[in-house]
C-alpha positions as MATLAB code, in Angstrom:
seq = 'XXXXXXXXXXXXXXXXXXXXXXXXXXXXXXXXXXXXXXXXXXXXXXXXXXXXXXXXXXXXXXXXXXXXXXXXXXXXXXXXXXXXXXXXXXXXXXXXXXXXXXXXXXXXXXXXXXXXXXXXXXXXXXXXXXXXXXXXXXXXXXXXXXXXXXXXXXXXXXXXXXXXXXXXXXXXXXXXXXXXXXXXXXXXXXXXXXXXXXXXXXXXXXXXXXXXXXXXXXXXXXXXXXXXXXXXXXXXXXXXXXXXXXXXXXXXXXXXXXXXXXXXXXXXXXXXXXXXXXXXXXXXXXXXXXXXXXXXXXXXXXXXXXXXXXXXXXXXXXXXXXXXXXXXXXXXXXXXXXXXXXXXXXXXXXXXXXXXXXXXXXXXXXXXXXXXXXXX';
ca = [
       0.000    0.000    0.000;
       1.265    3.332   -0.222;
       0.480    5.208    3.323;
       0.864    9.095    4.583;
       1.159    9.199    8.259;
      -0.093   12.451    9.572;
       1.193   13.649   12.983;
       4.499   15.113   14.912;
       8.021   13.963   13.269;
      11.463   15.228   13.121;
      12.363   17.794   13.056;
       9.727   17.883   16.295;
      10.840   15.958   19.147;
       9.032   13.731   21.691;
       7.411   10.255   22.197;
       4.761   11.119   19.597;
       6.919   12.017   17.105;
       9.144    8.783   18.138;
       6.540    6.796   17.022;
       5.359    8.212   14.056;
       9.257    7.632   13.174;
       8.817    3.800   14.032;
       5.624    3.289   13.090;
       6.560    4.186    9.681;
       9.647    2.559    9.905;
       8.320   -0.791   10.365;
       5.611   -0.381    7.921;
       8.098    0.543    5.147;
      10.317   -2.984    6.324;
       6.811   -4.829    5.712;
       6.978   -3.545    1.801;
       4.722   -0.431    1.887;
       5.848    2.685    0.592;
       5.277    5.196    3.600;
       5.542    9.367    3.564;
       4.880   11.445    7.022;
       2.992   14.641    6.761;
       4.491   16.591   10.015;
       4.406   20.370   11.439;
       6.363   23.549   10.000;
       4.231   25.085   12.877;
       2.709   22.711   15.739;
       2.138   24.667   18.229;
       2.379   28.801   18.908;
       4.785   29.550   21.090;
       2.307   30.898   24.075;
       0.264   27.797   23.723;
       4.128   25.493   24.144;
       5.155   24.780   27.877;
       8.502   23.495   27.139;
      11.775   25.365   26.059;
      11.566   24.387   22.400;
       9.377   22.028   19.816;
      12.262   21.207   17.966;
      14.579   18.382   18.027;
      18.847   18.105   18.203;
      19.045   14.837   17.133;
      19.729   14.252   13.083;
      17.431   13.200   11.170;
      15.587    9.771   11.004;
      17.261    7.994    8.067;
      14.984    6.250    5.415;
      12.262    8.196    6.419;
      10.430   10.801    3.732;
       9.255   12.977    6.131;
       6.998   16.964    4.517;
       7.006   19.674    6.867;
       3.805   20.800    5.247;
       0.866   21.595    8.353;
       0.361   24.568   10.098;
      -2.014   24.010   12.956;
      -3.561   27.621   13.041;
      -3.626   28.664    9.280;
      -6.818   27.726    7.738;
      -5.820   28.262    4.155;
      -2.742   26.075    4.929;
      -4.960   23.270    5.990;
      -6.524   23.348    2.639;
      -3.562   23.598    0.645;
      -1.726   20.907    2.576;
      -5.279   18.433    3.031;
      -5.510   18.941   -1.657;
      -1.747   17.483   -1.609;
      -2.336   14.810    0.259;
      -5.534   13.807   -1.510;
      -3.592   14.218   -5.052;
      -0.864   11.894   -3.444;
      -3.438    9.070   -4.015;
      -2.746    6.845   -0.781;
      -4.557    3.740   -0.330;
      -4.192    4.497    3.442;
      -3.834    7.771    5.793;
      -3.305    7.368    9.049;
      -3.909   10.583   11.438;
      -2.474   10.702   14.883;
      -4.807   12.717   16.983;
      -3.946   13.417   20.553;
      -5.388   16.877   21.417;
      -8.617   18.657   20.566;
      -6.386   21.631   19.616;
      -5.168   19.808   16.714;
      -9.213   18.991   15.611;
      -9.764   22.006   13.513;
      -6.589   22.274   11.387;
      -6.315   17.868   11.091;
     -10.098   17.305   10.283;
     -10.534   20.008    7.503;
      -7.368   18.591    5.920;
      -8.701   15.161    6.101;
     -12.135   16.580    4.745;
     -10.474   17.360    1.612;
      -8.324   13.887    2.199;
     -11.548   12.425    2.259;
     -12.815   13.516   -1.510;
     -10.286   10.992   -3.171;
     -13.054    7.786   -2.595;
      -9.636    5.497   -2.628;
      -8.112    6.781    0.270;
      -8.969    4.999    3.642;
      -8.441    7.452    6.521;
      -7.455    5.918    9.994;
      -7.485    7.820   13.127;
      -4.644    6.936   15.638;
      -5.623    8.158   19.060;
      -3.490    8.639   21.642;
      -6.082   10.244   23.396;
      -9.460   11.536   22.570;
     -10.321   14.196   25.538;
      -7.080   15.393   27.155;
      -5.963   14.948   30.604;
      -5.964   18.547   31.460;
      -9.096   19.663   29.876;
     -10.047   22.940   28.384;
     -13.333   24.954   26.713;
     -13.647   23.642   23.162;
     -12.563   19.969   23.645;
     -16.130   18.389   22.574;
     -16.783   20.392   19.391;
     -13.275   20.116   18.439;
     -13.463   16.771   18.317;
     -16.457   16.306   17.023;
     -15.471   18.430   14.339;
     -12.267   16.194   13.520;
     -14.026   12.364   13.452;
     -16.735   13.028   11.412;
     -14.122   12.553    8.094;
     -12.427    9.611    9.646;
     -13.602    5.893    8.373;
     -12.102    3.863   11.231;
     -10.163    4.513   14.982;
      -6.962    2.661   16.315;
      -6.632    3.089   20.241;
      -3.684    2.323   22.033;
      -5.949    1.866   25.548;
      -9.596    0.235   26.040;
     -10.501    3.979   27.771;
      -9.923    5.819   24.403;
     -11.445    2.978   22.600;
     -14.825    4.017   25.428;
     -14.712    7.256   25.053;
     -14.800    7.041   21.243;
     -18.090    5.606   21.039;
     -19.480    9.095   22.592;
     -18.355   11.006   19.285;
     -18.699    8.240   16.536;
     -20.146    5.073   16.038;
     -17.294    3.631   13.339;
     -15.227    0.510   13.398;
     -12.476    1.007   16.303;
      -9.448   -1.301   17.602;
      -7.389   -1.009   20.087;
      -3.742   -2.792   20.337;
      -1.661   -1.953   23.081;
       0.960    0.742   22.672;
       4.198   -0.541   21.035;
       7.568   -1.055   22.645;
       9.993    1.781   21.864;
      12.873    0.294   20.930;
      14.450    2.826   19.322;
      16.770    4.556   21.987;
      19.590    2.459   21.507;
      20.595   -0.346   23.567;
      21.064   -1.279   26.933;
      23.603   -0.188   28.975;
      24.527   -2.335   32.620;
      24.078   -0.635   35.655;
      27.456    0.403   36.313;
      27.884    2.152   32.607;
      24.952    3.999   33.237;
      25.803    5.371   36.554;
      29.080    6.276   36.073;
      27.852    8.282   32.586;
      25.093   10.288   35.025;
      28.083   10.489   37.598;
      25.358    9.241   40.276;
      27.219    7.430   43.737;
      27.218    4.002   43.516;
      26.632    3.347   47.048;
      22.673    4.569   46.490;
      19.685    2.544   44.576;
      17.901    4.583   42.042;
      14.289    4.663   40.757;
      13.053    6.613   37.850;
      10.401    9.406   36.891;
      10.868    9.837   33.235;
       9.503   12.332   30.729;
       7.511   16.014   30.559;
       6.584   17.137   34.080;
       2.946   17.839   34.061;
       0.450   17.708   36.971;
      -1.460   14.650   35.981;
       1.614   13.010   36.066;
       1.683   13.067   40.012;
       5.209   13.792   40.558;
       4.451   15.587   44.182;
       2.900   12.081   45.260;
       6.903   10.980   44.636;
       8.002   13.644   46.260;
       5.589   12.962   48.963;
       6.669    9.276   48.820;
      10.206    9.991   49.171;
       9.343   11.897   52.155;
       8.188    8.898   53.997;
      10.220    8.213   56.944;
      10.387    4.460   56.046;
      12.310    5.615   52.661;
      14.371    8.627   54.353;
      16.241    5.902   56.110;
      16.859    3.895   52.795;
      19.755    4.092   50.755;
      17.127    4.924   47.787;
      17.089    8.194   45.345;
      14.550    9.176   42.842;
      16.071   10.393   39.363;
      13.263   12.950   38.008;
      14.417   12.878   34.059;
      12.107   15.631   31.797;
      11.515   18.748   31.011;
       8.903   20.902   33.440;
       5.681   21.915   31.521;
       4.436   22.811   35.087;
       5.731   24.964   37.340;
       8.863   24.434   38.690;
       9.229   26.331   41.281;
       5.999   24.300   43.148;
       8.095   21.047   43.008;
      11.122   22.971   44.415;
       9.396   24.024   47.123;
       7.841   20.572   48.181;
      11.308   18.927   48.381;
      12.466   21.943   50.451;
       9.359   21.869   52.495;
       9.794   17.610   53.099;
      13.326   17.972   53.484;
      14.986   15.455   50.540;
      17.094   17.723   48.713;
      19.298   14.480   49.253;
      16.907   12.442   48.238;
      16.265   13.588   44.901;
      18.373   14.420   41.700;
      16.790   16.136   39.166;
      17.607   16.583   35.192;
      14.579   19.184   34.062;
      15.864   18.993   30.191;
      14.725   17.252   27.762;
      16.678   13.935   27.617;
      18.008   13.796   23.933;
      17.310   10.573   21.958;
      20.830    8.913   22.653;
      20.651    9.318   25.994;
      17.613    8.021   27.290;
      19.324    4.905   27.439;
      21.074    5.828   30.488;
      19.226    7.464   32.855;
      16.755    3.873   32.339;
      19.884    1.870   32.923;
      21.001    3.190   36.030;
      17.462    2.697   37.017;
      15.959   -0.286   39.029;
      12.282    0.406   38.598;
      10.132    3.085   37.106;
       7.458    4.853   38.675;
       4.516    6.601   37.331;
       2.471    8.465   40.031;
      -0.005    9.319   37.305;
      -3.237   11.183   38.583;
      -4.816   10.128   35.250;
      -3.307    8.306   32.577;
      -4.982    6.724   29.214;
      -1.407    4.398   27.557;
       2.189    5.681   28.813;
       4.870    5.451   26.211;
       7.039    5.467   29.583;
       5.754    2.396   29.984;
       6.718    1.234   26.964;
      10.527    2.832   27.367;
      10.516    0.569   30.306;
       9.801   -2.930   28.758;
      12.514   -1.711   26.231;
      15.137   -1.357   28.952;
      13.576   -4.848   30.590;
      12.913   -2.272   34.136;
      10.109   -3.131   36.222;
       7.463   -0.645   36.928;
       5.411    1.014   39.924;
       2.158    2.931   38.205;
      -1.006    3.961   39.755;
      -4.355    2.324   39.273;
      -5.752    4.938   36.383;
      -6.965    4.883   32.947;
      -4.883    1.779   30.641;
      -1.715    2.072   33.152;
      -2.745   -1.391   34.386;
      -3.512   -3.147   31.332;
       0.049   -2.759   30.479;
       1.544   -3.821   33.894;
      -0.847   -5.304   36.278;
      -2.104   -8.587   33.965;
       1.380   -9.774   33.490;
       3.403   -9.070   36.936;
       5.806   -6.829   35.382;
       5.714   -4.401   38.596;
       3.148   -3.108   41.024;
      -0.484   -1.249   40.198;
      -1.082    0.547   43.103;
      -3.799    3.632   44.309;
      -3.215    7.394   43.664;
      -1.834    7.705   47.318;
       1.800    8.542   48.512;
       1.657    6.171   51.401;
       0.552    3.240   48.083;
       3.409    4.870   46.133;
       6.333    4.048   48.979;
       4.719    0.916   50.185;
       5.766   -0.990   46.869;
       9.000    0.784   46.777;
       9.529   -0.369   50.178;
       8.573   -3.711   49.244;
      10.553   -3.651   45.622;
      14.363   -3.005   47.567;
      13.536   -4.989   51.119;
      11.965   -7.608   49.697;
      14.290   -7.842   47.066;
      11.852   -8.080   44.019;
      13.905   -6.870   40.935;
      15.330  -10.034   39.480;
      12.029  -11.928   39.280;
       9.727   -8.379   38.122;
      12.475   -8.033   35.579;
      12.310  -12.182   34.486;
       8.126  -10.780   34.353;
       9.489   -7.666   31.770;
      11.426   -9.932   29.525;
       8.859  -12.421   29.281;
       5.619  -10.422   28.526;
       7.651   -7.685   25.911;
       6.274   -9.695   23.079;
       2.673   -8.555   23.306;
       4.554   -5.005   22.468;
       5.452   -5.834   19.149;
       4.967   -3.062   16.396;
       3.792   -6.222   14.210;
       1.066   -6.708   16.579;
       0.461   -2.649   16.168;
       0.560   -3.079   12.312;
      -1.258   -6.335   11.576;
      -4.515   -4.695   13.551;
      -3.802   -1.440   11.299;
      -3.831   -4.108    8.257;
      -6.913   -6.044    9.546;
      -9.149   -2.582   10.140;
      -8.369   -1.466    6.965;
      -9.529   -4.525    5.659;
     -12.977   -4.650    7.832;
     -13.845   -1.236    6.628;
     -13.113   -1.842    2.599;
];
């Protein structure tokens, strides 16, 4: 088939450009002839948390990647919605994500839509966002009505899609991203982060934003149980909250020696490391639909701690690889308590390693195939 992806790339950074990138990558090794329609402007600046959109990592090879959509030009979407319909794909798949992107992504796949060959397939990350705002229900609205079938990555955005459309829909877990190098031993990694080897480290990884729950770690580490562990957190991402409310809570508990934290993005190439030096991951989410960190995590074979929301335990609760626990602090350091005294990482890790097949991207792609198929 030939297939236009629509959705962040390079030069953009982050997970959802990652898997654009590696969706398309593995689609083109299965014999299809893929091209990624990305963003020359994604998001304005006042409307962008972080420090910048764009990425300083080179370029995915192999890939054909257009820097063609402008989320807030009208005419652009259009322009850029008549090229794709004149590039005659037998397949589009849209990633969709945030009811922001609803106006400029469903009038381009309106005029998508008037070439009767072209099968458009909406990838949802997530259909109403975690930190909601006015507009989120007629923006989506507005962007499913052109779309002729829905892939979900959790079984809550495959729910909540059957309140704006009543198409075909799928949902296949979210992939493994395996596409941050290798693994690096425990050692490596700490001696590359310069972090003391006489401490244990577990991981929050990615964008800091509120529903991710990082003050219920910081809380956690607070607990007088963990003070007198030889345990650190690593906090690994960029804020898109405010800092200075996170600063003040590990003032205020007193762990400033309990904590390291690394508020830039973590380039590509060396994700890798901060996972490695690692022993589990924890995600404190408040509310969650998938977590690519999740996925980062089966990668590096690490054993998780998430919290009991949206498709968090679908991914780690029905095959042991970690602990599902409430949206509590006291939850949160009980199972880190019980991960390092109890000595739990060699079999949660045996768990990783033996369940990282259901991640496959030919699991991801083969449901793509068969929905197409259904909807013909």
């Amino acid at each position: 088939m030939k297939i236009i992806i629509l959705g962040p790339a390079y030069p953009l950074r982050g997970g959802l450009a990652s898997f654009s990138e590696r969706m398309a990558t593995q689609l083109q090794t299965e014999g299809h002839e893929v091209e990624i329609v990305t963003f020359s402007l994604q998001y304005p600046n006042f409307l962008f948390p972080g420090k910048t959109q764009f990425s300083s990592d080179p370029a995915p090879a192999d890939l054909k990647v257009h820097v063609w959509m402008n989320s807030i030009n009208p005419l652009n979407w259009i322009k850029t919605g008549q090229r794709i319909r004149k590039m005659n794909a037998d397949l589009v798949i849209c990633k969709y994500w945030l009811p922001f992107m609803g106006p400029c992504l469903g009038t381009i796949l309106r005029q998508v839509k008037k070439n009767p060959k072209t099968h458009i397939m909406a990838l949802a990350h997530n259909i109403i966002p975690h930190e909601k705002r006015p507009g989120d229900i007629s923006f989506t609205k507005y962007f499913v009505k052109p779309v002729d079938s829905f892939l979900t990555l959790s079984k809550l955005v495959a729910e909540e899609i059957k309140d704006f459309s009543n198409k075909k829909t799928a949902f296949t877990p979210h992939p493994i991203y395996d596409n941050y190098g290798e693994h690096v031993p425990k050692k490596e990694a700490r001696e590359k982060l310069n972090l003391d080897g006489n401490f244990d480290y577990l991981l929050f990884f990615g964008f800091i934003r509120k529903y991710k729950g990082l003050d219920l770690l910081l809380e956690a580490m607070g607990d007088e149980r963990i003070q007198n562990m030889p345990i650190k957190a690593i906090v690994a991402g960029e804020y898109y909250d405010n800092k200075a409310t996170y600063d003040e809570q590990i003032e205020r508990l007193g762990i400033q020696d309990k904590v390291i934290v690394r508020d830039d993005f973590i380039p590509n190439d060396e994700v890798r490391y901060y996972f490695g030096a690692s022993d589990v991951v924890v995600q404190p989410y408040r509310t969650a639909t998938q977590s690519g960190i999740s996925q980062l995590a089966y990668h590096f074979e690490k054993p998780m701690v998430v919290t009991n929301v949206g498709g968090l335990p679908e991914i780690v609760g029905d095959n042991g690889a970690g602990y599902v626990v409430e949206v509590n602090a006291k939850a949160i350091a009980d199972a880190i308590i019980d991960f390092y005294e109890n000595k739990k990482e060699a079999e949660l890790v045996a768990k990783v390693k033996e369940n990282k097949k259901r991640f496959s991207w030919e699991v991801l792609t083969q449901v793509i195939y068969d929905l197409k198929n259904e909807n013909v």
